[in-house]
C-alpha positions in Angstrom: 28.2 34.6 -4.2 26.0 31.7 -2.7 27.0 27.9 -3.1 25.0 25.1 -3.9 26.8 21.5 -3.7 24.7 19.6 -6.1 25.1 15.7 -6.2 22.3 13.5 -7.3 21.8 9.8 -8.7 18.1 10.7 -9.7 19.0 13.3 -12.1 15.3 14.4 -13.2 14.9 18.2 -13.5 18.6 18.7 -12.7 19.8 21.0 -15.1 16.9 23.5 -15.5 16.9 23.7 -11.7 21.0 24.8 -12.1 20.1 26.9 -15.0 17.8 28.8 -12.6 20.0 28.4 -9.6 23.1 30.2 -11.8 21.0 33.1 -12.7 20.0 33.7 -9.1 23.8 34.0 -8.3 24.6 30.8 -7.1 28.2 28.8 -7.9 27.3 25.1 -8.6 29.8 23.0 -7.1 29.4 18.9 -8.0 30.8 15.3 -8.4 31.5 12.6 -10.5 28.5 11.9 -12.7 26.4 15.2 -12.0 29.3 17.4 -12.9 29.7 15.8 -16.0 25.7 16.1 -17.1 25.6 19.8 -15.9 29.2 20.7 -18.2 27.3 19.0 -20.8 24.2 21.3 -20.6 26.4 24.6 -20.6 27.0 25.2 -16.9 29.9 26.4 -15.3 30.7 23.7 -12.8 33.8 23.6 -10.0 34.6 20.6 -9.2 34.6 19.4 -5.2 38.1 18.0 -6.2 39.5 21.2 -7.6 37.9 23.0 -4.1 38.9 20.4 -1.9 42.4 20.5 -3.2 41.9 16.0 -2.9 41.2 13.9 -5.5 38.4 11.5 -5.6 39.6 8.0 -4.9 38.8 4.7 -4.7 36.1 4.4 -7.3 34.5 7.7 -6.0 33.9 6.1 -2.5 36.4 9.1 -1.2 35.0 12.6 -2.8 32.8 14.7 -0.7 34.1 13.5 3.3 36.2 16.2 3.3 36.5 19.2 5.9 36.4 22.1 3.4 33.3 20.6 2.5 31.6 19.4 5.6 32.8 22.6 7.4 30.8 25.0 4.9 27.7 22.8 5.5 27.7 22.5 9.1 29.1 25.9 10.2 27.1 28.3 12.1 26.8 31.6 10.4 26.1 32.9 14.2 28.7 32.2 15.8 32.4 34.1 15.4 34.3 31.5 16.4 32.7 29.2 13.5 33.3 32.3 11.0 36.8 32.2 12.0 37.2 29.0 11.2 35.9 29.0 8.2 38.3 32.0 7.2 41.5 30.5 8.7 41.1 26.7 6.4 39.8 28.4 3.5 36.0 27.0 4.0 33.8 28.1 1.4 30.2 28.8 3.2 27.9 26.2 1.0 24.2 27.8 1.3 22.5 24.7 -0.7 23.0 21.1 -0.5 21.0 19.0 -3.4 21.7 15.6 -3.0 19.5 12.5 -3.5 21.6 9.3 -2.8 22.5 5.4 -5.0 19.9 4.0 -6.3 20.1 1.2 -3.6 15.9 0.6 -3.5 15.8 0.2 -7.2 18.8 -2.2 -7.5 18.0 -4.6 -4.9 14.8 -5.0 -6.9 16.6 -6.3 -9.4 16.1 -10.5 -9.9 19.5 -10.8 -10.4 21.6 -8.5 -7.9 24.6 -9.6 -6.1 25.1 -8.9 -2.4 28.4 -7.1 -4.0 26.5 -5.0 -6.2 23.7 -3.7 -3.6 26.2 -3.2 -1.1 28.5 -1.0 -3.7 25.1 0.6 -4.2 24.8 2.1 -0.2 25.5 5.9 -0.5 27.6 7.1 2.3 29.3 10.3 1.3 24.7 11.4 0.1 23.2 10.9 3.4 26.7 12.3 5.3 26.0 15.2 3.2 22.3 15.6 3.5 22.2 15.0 7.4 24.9 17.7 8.1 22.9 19.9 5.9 19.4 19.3 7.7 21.2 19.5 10.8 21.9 23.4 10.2 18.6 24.1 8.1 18.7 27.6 9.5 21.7 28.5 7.4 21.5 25.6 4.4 18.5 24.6 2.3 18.4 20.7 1.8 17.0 19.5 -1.1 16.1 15.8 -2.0 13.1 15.4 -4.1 13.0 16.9 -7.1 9.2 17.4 -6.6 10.5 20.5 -4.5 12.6 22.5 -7.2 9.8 24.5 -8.5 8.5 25.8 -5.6 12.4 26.5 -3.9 13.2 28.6 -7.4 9.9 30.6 -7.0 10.3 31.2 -3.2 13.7 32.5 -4.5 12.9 34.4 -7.0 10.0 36.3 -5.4 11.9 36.5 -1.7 15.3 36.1 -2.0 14.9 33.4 0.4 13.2 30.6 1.7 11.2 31.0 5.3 12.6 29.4 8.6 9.1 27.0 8.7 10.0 26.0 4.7 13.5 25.1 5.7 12.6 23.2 8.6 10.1 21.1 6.6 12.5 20.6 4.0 14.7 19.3 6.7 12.6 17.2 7.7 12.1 15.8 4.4 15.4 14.8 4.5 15.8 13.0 7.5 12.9 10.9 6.6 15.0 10.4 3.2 17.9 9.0 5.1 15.8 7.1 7.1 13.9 5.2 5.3 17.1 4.8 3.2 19.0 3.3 6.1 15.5 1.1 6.9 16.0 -0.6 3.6 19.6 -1.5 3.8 18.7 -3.1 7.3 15.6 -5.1 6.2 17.9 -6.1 2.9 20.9 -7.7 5.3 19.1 -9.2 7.5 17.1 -10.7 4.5 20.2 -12.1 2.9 20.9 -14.0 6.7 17.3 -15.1 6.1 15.5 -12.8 8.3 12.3 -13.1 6.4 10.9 -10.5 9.4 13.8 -8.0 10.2 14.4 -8.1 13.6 14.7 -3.8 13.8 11.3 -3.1 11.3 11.7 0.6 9.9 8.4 1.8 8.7 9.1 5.0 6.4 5.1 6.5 4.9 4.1 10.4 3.9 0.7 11.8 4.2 -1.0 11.6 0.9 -4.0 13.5 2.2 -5.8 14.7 5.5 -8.8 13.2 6.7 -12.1 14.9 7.5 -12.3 12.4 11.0 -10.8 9.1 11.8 -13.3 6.1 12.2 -15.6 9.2 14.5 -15.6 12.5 14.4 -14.1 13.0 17.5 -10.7 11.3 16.3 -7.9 13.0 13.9 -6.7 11.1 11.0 -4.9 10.9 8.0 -4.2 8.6 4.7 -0.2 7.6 4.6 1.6 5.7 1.8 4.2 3.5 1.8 8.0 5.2 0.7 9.0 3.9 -2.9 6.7 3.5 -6.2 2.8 3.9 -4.6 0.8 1.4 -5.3 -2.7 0.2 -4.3 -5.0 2.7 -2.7 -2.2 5.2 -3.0 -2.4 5.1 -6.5 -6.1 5.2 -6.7 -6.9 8.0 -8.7 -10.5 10.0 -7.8 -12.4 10.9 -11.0 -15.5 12.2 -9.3 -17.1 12.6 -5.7 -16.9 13.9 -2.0 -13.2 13.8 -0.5 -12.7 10.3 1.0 -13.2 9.0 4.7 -11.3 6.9 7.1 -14.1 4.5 6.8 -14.3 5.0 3.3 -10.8 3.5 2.5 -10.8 0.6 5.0 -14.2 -0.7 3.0 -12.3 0.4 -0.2 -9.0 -2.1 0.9 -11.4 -4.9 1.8 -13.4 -5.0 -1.4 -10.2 -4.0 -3.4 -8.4 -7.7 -1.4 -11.9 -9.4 -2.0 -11.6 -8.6 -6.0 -8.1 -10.0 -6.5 -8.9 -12.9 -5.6 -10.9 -13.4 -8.6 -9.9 -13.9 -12.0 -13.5 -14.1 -13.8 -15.8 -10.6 -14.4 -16.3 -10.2 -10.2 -18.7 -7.4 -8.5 -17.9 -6.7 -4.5 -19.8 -5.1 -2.4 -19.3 -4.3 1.5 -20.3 -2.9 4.7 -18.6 -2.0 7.6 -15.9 -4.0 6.1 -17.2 -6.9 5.8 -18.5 -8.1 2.2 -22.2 -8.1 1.9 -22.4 -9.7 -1.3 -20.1 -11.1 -3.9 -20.7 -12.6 -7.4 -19.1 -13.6 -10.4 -20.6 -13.5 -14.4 -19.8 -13.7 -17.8 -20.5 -9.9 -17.4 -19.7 -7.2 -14.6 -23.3 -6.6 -14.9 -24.8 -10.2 -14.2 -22.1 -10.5 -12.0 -23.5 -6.9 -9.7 -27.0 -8.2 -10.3 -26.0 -11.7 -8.7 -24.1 -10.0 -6.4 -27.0 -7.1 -5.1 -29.3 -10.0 -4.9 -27.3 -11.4 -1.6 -28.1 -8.5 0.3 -29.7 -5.8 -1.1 -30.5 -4.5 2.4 -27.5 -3.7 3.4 -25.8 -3.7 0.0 -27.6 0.4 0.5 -24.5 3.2 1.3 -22.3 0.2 0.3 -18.4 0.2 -0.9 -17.9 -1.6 -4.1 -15.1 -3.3 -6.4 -15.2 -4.4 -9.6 -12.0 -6.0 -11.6 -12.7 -5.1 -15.0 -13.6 -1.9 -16.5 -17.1 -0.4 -15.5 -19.4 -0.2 -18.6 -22.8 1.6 -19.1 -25.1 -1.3 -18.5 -23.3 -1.7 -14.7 -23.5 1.8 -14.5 -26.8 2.2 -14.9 -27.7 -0.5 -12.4 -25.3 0.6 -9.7 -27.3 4.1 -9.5 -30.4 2.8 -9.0 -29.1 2.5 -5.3 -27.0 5.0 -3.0 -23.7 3.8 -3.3 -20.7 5.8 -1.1 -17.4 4.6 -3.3 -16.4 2.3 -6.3 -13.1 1.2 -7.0 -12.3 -0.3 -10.2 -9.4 -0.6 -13.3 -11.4 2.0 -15.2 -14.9 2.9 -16.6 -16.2 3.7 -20.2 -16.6 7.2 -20.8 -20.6 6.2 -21.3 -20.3 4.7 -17.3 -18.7 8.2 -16.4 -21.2 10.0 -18.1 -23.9 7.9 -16.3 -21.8 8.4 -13.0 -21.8 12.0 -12.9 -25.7 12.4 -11.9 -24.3 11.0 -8.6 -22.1 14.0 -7.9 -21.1 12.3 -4.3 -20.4 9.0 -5.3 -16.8 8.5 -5.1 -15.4 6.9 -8.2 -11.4 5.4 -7.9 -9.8 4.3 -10.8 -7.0 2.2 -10.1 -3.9 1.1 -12.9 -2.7 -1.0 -13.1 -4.7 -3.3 -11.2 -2.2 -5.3 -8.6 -2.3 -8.8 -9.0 -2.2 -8.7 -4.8 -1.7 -7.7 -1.7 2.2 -7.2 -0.8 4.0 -5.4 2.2 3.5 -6.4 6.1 0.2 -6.3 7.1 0.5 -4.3 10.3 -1.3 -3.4 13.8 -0.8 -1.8 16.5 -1.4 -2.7 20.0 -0.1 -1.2 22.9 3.0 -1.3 23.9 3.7 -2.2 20.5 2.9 -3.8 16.6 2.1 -7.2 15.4 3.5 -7.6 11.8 2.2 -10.9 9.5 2.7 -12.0 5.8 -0.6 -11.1 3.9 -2.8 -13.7 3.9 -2.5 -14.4 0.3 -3.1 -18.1 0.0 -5.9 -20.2 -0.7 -5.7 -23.7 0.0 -3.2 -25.8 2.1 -1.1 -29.1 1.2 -3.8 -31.4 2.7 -7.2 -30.8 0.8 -9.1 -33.4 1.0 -12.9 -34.8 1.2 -13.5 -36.6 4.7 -17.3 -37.5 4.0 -18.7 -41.0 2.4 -20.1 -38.5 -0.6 -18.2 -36.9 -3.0 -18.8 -33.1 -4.0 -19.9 -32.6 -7.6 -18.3 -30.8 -10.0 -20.5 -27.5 -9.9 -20.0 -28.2 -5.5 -16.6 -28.2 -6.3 -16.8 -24.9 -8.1 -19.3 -23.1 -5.1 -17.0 -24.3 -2.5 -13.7 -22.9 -3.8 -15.7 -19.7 -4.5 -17.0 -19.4 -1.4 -13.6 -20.8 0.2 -12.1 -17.4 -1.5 -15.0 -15.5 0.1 -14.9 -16.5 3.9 -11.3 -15.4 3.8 -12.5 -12.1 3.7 -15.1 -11.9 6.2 -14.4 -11.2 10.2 -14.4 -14.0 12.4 -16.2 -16.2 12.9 -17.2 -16.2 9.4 -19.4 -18.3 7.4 -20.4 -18.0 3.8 -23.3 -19.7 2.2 -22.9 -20.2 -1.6 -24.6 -21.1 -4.7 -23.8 -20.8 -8.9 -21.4 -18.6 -8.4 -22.7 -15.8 -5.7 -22.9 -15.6 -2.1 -26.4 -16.5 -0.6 -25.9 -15.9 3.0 -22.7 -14.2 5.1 -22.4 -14.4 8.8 -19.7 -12.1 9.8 -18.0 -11.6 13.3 -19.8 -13.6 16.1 -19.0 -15.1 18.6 -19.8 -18.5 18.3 -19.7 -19.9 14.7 -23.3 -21.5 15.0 -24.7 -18.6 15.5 -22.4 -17.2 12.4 -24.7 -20.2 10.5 -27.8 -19.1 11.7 -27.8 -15.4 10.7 -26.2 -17.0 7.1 -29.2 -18.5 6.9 -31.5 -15.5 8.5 -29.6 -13.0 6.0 -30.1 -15.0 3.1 -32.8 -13.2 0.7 -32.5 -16.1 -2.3 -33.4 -19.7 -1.5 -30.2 -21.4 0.8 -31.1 -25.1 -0.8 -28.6 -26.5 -2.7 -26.1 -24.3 -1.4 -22.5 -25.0 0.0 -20.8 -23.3 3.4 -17.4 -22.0 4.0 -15.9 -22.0 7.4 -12.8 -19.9 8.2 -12.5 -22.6 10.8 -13.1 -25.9 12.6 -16.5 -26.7 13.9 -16.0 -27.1 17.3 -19.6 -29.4 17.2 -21.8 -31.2 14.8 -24.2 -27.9 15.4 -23.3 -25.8 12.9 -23.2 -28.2 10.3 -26.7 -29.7 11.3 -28.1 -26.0 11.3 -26.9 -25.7 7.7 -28.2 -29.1 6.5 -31.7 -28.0 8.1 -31.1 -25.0 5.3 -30.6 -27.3 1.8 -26.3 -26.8 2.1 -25.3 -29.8 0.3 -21.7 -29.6 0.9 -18.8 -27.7 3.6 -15.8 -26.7 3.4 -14.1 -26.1 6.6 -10.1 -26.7 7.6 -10.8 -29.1 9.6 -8.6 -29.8 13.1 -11.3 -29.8 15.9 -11.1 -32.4 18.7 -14.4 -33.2 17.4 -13.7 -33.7 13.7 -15.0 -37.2 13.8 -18.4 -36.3 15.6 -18.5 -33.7 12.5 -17.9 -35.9 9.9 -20.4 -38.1 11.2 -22.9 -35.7 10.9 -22.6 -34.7 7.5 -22.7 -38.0 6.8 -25.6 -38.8 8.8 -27.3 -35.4 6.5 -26.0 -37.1 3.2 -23.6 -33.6 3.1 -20.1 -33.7 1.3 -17.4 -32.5 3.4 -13.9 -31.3 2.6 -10.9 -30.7 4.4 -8.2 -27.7 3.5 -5.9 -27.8 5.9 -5.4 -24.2 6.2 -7.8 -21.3 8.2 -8.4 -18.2 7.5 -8.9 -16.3 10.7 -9.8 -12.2 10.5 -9.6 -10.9 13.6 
């Protein structure tokens, strides 16, 4: 008879799994908690205790590090001298190890959790157990996801086994389990001796899906998500469309981190991740209109976001252009039906709709990776208008609009503004004059009375003059530059309102 050693904390799909795994001719030896819930459900159980001949002691810590059981997972089935063994101690060969480990992840996120409590919550007897049996994956099937029972119980039943290749990648599985496990106890420790960026950084994702080409077609790629609950992009759903691109989902993250920034109905659009138009409305259709009115050009094979759900009226307007991918928090079954003439356009709905960016933002260089906090602020401790005239209160409103724009655009970045919709972006040169200049070139709606957003400083009165020569009536700008004062003196010298926030907002 065949023995699978079943111990989990995540008990979903347990006992029909058993069920199954008992009518195959397997004995079901457990612990603790499991034991208990599979006796419940009608099957016959031994007990590691009663195998074991040893107790379970001190409050379970002290139940499956034990030689009778650790020798039937990691034997050899090959090897004579391991069969002797086994034979002369009275090892029991154990042919399936399911074991998924304390809910550590799950109670650390708890507001309230004592270091006592997530440390009593590290599994050590689990990963012990699921290492040794992914270790000798030629002889022992590892289970940890409960994702994999189906397919394990039809393999069986239609085989008899499972294939070298299936145990390996099962194996696998697991040693990314433990990892990532071990990864979260690190980053937790060195949190709690304020560590706010662990000094070993465990990164832990699994492929969602292959990728037709990376950012060419020369280059491999693939989409991974981050280990735990998914969220974001990894929880988009696709309703309709051609499979996504690598290009596709770094447009789709900068709209989607454009849009949360926005509490009012707000249409994104971008290109080559950069936003090429952004606007705001009582409606999600006045706010596309105002938004497509930016840049309609290059609005054309564009990647949009929307934070409210897509009606008809929207619908029908977005398809009156070619459009590669939407993402939104849902669309009226009249937008869908509208949608599906455009049998490529990619539609993601995503719920719920995050409130922001979380995790490491993360890059690689060589050598090595650079790992920041999201840039998730807006303003700094120091706001503050350094110009003889005040903004007005619709100014006011344009520049923290377009202050919440610029943020999003590469470096150097500059944002003309006006009523609530960009006017003019200028997105990734070299010198932020010239990021003023094609502002005011891109612009396709009048620039006068607009306001500008800087990401930061301007280094000389230029920029600001070039802008004032356009109708911007007011900056906003961080401030900072040996020159600050020569600034300053120009706006006032234009009659421009200035303001001050303290804080850039670099892209790179």
């Amino acid at each position: 008879m065949k023995v699978a050693l079943v111990s989990v904390s995540n008990k979903e799909g347990i006992e029909d799994f058993c069920r199954e795994l008992v009518k195959l001719g397997y004995a079901i030896f457990s612990t603790g908690g499991t034991a208990a819930a599979l006796k419940r459900a009608g099957i016959a159980v031994v007990d590691v205790a009663d195998y074991t001949g040893f107790p379970e002691i001190m409050d379970g810590r002290v139940k499956t590090l034990h030689p009778k059981v650790h020798g039937g997972i990691l034997a050899d089935r090959d090897k004579a001298h391991h069969k002797a063994a086994m034979e002369e101690h009275g090892i029991q060969a154990i042919d399936m190890v399911v074991v998924n480990l304390y809910p550590f992840e799950e109670t650390i996120k708890k507001p309230t959790v004592t270091l006592e409590e997530a440390i009593e919550n590290i599994d050590i007897g689990g990963p012990t157990m699921v290492r040794a049996a992914a270790k000798n994956h030629p002889h022992v099937i590892i289970l940890v996801d409960p994702r994999d029972y189906p397919w394990v119980l039809d393999a069986l039943r239609e085989r008899g086994d499972l294939t070298q290749e299936e145990r390996r990648r099962l194996a696998a599985k697991a040693f990314a389990h433990t990892g990532r496990y071990d990864s979260l106890i690190t980053a937790y420790l060195e949190k709690t001796l304020g560590e706010e960026l662990p000094t070993n950084l465990g990164l832990f994702f699994h492929k969602v899906q292959g990728l037709r080409y990376g950012e060419n077609p020369h280059q491999k790629a693939a989409f991974y998500a981050e280990g735990g609950e998914p969220w974001g992009l990894a929880r988009a759903r696709q309703l309709q469309g051609k499979e996504l691109s690598y290009n596709n989902l770094l447009d789709l993250h900068s709209v989607l981190a454009l849009a949360l920034e926005f509490q009012d109905p707000v249409a994104v659009i971008a290109k080559h991740n950069n936003p090429c138009g952004v606007a705001v409305g009582e409606s999600l259709a006045q706010a596309y209109a105002k938004a497509l009115e930016c840049d309609p050009v290059s609005a054309y094979g564009g990647i949009m976001a929307f934070n409210r759900e897509v009606d008809e009226e929207t619908a029908r307007e977005i398809t009156k252009i070619f459009v590669e991918a939407i993402i939104a928090p849902g669309y009226t079954p009249q937008a869908l039906e509208v949608f599906s003439a455009k049998a490529n356009l990619r539609l993601l709905e995503l719920i719920p709709w995050p409130e922001k960016l979380r995790g490491w933002d993360l890059r690689r260089v060589a050598g090595g990776l650079l790992v920041q906090e999201p840039d998730t602020l807006l303003m700094g401790d120091e706001l503050r208008v350094v110009t003889r005239r005040e903004p007005t209160e619709e100014e006011w409103k344009d520049l923290t609009f377009a202050w919440r724009v610029v943020k999003h655009v590469k470096s150097n970045a500059i944002v003309l503004a006006r009523g609530g919709q960009t006017v003019g972006i200028g997105a990734g040169q070299m010198s932020r004059v010239d990021s003023v200049k094609i502002a005011i070139m891109k612009a396709q709606i009048p620039t006068r009375d607009s306001v500008l957003a800087s990401d930061a400083f301007f280094p000389f009165p230029d920029g600001v003059e070039e802008a004032a020569g356009a109708g911007v009536r007011a900056v906003i700008q961080p401030g900072g530059s040996i020159r600050d004062k020569e600034v300053i003196g120009a706006a006032d010298r234009l009659g421009l309102a200035m303001v001050f926030t303290g804080m850039r907002h670099f892209r790179h």
